[in-house]
C-alpha positions in Angstrom: 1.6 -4.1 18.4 0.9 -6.2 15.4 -1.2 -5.2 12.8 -2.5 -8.7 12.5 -4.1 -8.6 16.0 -5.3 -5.6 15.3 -7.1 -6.4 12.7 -8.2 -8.7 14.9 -9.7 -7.3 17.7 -11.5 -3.8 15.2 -14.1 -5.0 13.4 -14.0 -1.8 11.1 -11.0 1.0 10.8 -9.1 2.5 8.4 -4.9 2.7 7.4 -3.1 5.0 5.9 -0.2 4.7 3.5 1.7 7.8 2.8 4.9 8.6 1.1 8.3 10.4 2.0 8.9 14.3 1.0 11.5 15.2 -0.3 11.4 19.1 0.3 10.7 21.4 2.9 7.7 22.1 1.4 6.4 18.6 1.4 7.7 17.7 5.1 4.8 20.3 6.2 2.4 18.6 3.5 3.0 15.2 4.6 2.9 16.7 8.7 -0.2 18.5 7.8 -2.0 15.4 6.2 -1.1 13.3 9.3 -2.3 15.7 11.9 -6.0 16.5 10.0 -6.0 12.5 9.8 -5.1 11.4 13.3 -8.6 12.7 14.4 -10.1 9.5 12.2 -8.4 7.2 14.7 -6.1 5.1 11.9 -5.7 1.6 13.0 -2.0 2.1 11.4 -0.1 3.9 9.0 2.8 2.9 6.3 5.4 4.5 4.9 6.1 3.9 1.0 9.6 3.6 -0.2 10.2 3.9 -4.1 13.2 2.7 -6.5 16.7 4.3 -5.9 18.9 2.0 -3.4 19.8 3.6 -0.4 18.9 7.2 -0.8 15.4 5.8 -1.1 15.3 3.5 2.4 16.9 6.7 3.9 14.2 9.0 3.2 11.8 6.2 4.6 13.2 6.0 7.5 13.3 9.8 8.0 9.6 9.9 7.2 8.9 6.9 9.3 10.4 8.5 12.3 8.0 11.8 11.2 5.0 9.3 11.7 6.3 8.7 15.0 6.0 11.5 16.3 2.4 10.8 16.6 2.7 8.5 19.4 -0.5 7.4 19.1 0.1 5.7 15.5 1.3 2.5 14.3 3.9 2.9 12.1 4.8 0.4 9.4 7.4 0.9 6.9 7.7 -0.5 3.5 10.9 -2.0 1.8 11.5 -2.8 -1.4 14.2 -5.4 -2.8 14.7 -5.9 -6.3 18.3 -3.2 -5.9 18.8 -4.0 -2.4 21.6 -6.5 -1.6 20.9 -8.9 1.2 22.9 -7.5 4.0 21.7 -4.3 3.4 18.1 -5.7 4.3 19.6 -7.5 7.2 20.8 -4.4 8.4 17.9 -2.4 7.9 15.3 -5.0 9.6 18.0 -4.6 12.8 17.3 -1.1 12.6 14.0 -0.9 12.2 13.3 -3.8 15.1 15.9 -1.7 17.8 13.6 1.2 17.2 10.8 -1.0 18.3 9.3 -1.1 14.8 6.7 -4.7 14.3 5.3 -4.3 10.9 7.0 -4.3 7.5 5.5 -3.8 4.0 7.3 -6.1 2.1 7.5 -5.7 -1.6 9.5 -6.3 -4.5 9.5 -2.8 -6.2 10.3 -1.5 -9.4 13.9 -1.9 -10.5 16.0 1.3 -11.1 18.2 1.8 -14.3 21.0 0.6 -13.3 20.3 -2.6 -11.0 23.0 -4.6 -9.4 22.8 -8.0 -9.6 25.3 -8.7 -7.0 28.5 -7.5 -5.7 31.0 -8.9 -2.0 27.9 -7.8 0.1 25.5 -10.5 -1.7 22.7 -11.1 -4.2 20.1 -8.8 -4.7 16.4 -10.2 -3.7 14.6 -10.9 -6.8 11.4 -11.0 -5.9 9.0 -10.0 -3.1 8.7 -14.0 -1.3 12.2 -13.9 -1.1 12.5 -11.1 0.7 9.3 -12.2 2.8 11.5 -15.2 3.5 14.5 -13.7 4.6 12.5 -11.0 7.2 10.7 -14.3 8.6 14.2 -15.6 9.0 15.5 -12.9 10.5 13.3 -10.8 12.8 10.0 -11.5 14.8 8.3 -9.0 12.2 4.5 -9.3 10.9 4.6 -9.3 7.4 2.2 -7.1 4.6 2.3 -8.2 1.2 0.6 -6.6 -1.5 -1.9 -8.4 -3.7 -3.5 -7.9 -7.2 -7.5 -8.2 -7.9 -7.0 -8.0 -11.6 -4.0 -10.0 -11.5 -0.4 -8.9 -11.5 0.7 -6.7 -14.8 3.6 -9.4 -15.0 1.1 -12.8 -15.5 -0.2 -13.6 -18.3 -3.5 -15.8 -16.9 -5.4 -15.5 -13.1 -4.4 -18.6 -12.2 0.0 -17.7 -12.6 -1.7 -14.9 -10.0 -2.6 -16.9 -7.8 0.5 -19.1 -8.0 2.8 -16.4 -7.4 0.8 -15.1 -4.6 0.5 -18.2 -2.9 4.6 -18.5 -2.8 4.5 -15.1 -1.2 2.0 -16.1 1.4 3.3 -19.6 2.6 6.8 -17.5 3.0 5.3 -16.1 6.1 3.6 -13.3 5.1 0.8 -12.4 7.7 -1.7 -10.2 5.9 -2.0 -8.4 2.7 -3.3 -5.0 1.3 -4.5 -5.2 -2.8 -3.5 -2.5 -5.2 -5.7 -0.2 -6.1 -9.1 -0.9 -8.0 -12.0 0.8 -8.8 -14.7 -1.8 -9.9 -15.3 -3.4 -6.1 -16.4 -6.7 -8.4 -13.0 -7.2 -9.0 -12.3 -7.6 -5.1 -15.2 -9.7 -4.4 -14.2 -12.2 -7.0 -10.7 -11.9 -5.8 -11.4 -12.6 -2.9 -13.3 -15.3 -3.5 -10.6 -16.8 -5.8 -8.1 -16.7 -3.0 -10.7 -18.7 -0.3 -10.7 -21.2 -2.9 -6.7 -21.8 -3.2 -7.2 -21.6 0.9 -5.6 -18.7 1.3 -7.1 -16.8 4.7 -4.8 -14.3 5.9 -6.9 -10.3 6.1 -6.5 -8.8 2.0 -7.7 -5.4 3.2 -8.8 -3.3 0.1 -6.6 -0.6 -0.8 -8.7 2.6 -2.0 -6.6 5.1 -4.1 -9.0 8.4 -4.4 -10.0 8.7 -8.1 -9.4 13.1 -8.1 -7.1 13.0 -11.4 -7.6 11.0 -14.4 -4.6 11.8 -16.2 -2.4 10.7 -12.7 -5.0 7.3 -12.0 -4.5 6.6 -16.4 -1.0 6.3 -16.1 -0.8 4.6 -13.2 -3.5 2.2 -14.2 -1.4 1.4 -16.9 1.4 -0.2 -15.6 -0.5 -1.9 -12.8 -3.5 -3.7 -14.5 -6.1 -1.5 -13.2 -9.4 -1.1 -15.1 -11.4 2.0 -14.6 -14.8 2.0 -15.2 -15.9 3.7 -18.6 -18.2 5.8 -17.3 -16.2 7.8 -14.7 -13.3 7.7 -16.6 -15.2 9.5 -19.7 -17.0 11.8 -16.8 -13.7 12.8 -15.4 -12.0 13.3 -18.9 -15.4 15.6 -19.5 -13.9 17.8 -16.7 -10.2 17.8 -17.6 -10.2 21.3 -18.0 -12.3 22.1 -14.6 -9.6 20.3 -11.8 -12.3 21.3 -9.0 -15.1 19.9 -10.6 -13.5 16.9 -11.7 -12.2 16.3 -7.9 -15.4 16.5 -6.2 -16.7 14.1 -9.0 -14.0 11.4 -7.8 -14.1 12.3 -4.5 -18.2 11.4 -4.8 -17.1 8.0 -6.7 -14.4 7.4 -3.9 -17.2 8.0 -1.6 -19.6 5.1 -3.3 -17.4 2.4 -3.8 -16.1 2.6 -0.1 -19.9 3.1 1.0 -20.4 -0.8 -1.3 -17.6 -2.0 0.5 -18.5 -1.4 4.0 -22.2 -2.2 2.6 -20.8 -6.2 1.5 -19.2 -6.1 5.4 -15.7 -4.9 4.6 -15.3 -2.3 7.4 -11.6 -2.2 7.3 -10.5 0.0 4.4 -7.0 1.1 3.9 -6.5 4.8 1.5 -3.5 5.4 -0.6 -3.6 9.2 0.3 -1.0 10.8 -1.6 -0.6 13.0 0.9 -3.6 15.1 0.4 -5.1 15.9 3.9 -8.7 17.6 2.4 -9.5 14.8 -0.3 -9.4 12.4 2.4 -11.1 14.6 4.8 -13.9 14.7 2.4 -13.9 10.9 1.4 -13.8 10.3 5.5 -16.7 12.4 7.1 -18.4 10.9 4.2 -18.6 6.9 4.8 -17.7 7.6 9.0 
């Protein structure tokens, strides 16, 4: 099914993104985390794929088939473009459509060292609408974009923003899912900025639980992501006390999803890093 007529017909749910393992170790982490989370009844689940060519879209597809497993779960799987040549899309949307798949997560990524810019099988894809523009082209796929509430690291003003995501919506993407955030103001206005352009596809909020500062700082800073000076001094406070400083952003996590739902967003979709009991916690919590 599509996740757009999902979305549809639930007034309130949550998704799940995870990401591949790459050890033995983490295959039973990521199956873990998936089992203690089927019991919240996910209205679908995606499947991250990083930088690296190839490699990386295999290990995706390995983890995606993991998901699958679980026959009760929607699967979607990302792909990412900016080292991908066309065909090799192409032949990975033919793949992923014979298994049955019906979502992709259609992003541009972050470009590896050594990026090709083209070679006999075709030009890479540049950017994410181009690659949103070739899957609506090619297969019947509904489309996920992702979406920036403080504005994409790469614009300089809100408005470029807004521009860019426009082009990436009037490709033919069918819904979209923000980065993370942790001032729900942020959304709100976002949202509100996007109504006003006439944008009206779902932008589900995309919750990233706020357990380690040092992790959230450094991906905050190459994402444009503010976090709010207080919790961010809190949890620096309790640097040294990892369980302490958890429970503190597992309580935050708790609040701002508790707003959201409040302001009648009742579809919420968690970046879980693969950590089964943090989102346990967060989930018993707002369910």
């Amino acid at each position: 099914m599509k996740i757009t007529k999902i979305l549809e017909k639930n007034e309130n749910g949550v998704s799940f993104e995870f990401f591949p393992p790459k050890t033995e170790s983490s295959k039973k982490s990521l199956a873990l985390t998936v089992k203690t989370l089927m019991k919240y009844k996910p209205l679908y689940a995606s499947m991250t794929c990083g930088a690296g060519g190839g490699a990386t879209r295999e290990n995706t597809k390995i983890a995606v088939e993991m998901l699958r497993n679980e026959k009760s779960l929607l699967v979607m799987p990302h792909i990412t473009c900016i080292d991908a040549k066309t065909e090799e899309i192409r032949e990975l949307l033919g793949e992923y459509k014979k298994e049955g798949l019906e979502n992709i997560m259609a992003l541009r990524g972050d470009s590896s060292r050594e990026s090709p810019k083209s070679d006999s099988l075709g030009a890479c894809l540049s950017y994410a609408r181009d690659l949103v523009r070739l899957i609506k082209d090619e297969r019947d796929f509904c489309i996920g974009v992702a979406v920036y509430p403080e504005g994409h690291i790469e614009t300089s003003t809100l408005e470029e923003d807004v521009q860019y995501t426009k082009e990436k919506i009037d490709a033919g993407a069918d819904f979209a899912v923000t980065q993370m955030f942790f001032d729900n103001a942020y959304y709100y206005k976002y949202l509100d900025r996007m109504k006003k352009h006439g944008v009206e596809i779902p932008i589900l909020p995309g919750i990233l639980p706020l357990t380690n500062i040092d992790k959230v700082k450094e991906l905050a800073s190459v994402c444009r992501t503010t976090i709010p000076r207080d919790i961010e001094e809190k949890l620096i406070s309790l640097s040294k006390r990892p369980e302490e400083m958890k429970k503190v952003g597992i309580d935050f996590t708790i609040k701002q999803c508790k707003d959201l739902m409040k302001n009648g967003f009742k579809k919420i979709h968690f970046f879980t890093l693969n950590q089964p009991e943090t989102m346990k916690a967060i989930l018993e919590a707002i369910s």
